[in-house]
Structure formats: C-alpha cells, structure tokens
Legacy VTK file of the C-alpha trace (Angstrom):
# vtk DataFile Version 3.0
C-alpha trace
ASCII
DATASET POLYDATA
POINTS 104 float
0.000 0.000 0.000
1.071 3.482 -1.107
1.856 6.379 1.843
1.385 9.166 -0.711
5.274 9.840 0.108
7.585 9.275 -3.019
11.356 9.590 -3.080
13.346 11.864 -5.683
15.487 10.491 -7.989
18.525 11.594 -7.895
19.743 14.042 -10.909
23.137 13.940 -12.114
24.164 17.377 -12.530
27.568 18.021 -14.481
30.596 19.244 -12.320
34.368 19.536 -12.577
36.435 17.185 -10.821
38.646 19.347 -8.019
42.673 19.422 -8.663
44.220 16.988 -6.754
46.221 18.397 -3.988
48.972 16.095 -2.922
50.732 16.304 0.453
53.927 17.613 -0.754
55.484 14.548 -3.087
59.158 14.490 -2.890
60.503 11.469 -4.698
58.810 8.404 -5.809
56.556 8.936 -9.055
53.162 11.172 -10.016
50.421 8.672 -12.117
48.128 9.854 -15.027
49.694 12.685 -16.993
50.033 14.100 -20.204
53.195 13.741 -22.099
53.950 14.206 -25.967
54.840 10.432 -26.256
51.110 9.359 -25.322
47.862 10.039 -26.894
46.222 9.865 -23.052
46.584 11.340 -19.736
48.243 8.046 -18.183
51.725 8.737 -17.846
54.174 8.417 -14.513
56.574 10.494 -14.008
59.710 10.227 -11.846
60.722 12.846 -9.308
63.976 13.714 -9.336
65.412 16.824 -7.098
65.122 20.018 -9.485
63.148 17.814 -12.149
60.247 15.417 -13.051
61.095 12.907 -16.037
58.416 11.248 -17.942
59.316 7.050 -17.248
57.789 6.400 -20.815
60.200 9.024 -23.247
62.429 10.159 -20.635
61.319 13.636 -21.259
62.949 15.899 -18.551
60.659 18.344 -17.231
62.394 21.246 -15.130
60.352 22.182 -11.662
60.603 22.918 -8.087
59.513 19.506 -6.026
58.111 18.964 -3.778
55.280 18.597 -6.174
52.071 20.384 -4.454
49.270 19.652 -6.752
48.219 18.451 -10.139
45.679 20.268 -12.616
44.037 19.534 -15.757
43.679 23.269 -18.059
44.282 24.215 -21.250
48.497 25.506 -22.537
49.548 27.391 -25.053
51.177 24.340 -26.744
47.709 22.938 -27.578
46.475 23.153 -31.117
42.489 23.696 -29.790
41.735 25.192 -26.602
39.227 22.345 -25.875
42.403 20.004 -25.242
43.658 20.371 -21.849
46.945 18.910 -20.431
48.209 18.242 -16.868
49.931 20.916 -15.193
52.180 20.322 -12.009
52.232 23.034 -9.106
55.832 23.042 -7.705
57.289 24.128 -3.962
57.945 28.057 -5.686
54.182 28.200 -6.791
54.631 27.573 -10.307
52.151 25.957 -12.506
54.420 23.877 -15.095
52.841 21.918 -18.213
53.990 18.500 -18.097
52.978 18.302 -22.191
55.555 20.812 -23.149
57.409 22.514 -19.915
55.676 26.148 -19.886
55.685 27.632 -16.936
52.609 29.667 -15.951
LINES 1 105
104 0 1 2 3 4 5 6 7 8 9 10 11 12 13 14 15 16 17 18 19 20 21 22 23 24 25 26 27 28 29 30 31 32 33 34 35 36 37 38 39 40 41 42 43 44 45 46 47 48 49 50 51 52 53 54 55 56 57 58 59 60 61 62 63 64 65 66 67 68 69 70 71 72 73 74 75 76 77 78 79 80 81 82 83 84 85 86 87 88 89 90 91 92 93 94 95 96 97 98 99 100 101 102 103
C-alpha cells in the first residue's frame, strides 16, 4: 500500500572534478599525466630533485619539487583550446605543463 510519500530520484548534474592536492610529493613517481609520447593522460613520471622525467620518453621536465598539486587546463602548446593537459604546481608556486614545460 502506497503512503502518498515518493522519493526523488537523484539528478546527475555536471561538475568539474577538483585538482588533486597532494601532500607535498618528494621522490617516488606522479600517475596519469600528459606527455607528448602518449595520446592519453596516463603517464608516470619520476621525481627527481630540481626535475620530473616522464618514465615512458624520458622527457625531462624542469620544476621545483616537492610537487604540491596536479591540474588539468588548457596551454599554449595545444592546437584547440578544448584540449587540456596536466599541469604540475611546484614548492615556488609555479604551474608547469607536463605536455611541453611552460611555466605559468
């Protein structure tokens, strides 16, 4: 038997995912970004002490670690500004593309 009392369904509503904020990475590796030798975000990167190299090409990309955060936006080195890469945010506050190096 009915109450009269119906639940709502749920309505997915479209959001952007927050950056991820790490807790200060060192050494080890970062997961899951962009590099020129990949057609996907899935690349690891090693952390080295004024540098982060991509483990697939061995593309050196200079930065600051500890590595503070890492965001998905669009670079200058992109053909569209649809396609966003991965940018790294280093210990001096400095948003660096991991697709091409940029610092922003």
């Amino acid at each position: 038997m009915a109450d009269g009392f119906t639940m709502p369904a749920s309505v997915p509503t479209p959001h952007q995912a927050p950056p991820v904020l790490l807790p200060g990475l060192q050494y080890g590796t970062i997961t899951k970004l962009a590099c020129k030798c990949s057609p996907h975000d899935n690349n690891d990167f090693l952390i080295k002490s004024d540098r982060i190299i991509c483990a697939g090409c061995g593309k050196e990309v200079p930065c600051m670690p500890p590595i503070l955060g890492v965001f998905k936006a669009t670079c200058a080195c992109c053909s569209s500004p649809s396609i966003k890469t991965t940018f790294i945010l280093d210990s001096r506050g400095a948003y660096v593309c991991t697709w091409c190096g940029v610092t922003r």
